[in-house]
N, C-alpha and C positions, 0 to 999 in steps of 0.2 A: 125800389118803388116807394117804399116809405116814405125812406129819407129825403125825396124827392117832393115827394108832398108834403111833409112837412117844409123843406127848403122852399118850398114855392107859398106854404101860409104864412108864412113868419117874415117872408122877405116880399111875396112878389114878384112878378117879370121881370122887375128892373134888374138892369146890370149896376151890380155895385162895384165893379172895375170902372177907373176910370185912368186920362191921362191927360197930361199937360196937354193947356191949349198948345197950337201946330206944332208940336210935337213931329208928328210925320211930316210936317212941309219942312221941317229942318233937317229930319234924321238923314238924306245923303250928303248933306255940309257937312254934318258933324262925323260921319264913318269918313269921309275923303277927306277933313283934317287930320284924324287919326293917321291913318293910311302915310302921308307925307311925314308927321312925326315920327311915327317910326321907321321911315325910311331912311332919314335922317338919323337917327338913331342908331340904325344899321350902319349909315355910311362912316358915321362919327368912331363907331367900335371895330367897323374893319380896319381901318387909319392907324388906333390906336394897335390893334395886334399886328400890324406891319410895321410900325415902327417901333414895337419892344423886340419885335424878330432881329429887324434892322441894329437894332442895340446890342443884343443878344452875338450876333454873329461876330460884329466889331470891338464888342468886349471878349469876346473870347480869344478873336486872329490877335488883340495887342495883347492877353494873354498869354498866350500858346511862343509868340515873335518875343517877347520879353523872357521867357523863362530857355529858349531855345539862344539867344545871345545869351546868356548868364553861364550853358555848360557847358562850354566853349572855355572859357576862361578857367571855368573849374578843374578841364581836364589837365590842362597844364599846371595850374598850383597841383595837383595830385602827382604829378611825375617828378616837379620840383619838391613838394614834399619827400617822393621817394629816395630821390637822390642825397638831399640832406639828411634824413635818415640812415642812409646806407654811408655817408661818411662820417655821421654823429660815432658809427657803430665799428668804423675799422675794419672793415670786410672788406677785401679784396676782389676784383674779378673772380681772380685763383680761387681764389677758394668757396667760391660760389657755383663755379663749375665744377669744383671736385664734388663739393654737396648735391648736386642735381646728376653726377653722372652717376653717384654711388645710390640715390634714391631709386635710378631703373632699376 
């Protein structure tokens, strides 16, 4: 109650708020431009994460398609390695089966 009366001797009735002239005759322009820009907005950043997904999936299938033709080829250099190996080495069938049958 004080503060009250004091607030009312020192200032008065008057409203010391105030606000731009029409102000409110513009304020539903101004929120429905809002409204549009960010829908826009919206529409612009859904785009863009559908098309890093879009990326995303196509970089990975020519990932995945490239490394799947590369071990293909590899299996074979490894069997032709082995074989070169195994005549670098002088080992015979023979005696490849004697080793494996005397390991049971």
């Amino acid at each position: 109650m004080i503060e009250e009366k004091h607030i009312t001797e020192k200032f008065g009735n008057e409203n010391p708020f105030r606000v731009p002239d029409n102000y409110f005759d513009e304020f539903p322009q101004r929120v429905m431009k809002r409204i549009v820009q960010q829908k826009k907005r919206r529409k612009i950043i859904h785009w863009s994460i559908a098309a890093m997904m879009t990326g995303c999936i196509l970089g990975s299938t020519f990932v995945f398609t490239n490394f799947r033709q590369q071990d293909i080829p590899l299996e074979a250099d490894n069997s032709q390695y082995i074989e070169d190996a195994l005549d670098y080495s002088m080992i015979n069938n023979m005696e490849i089966a004697t080793y494996l049958t005397e390991a049971e």
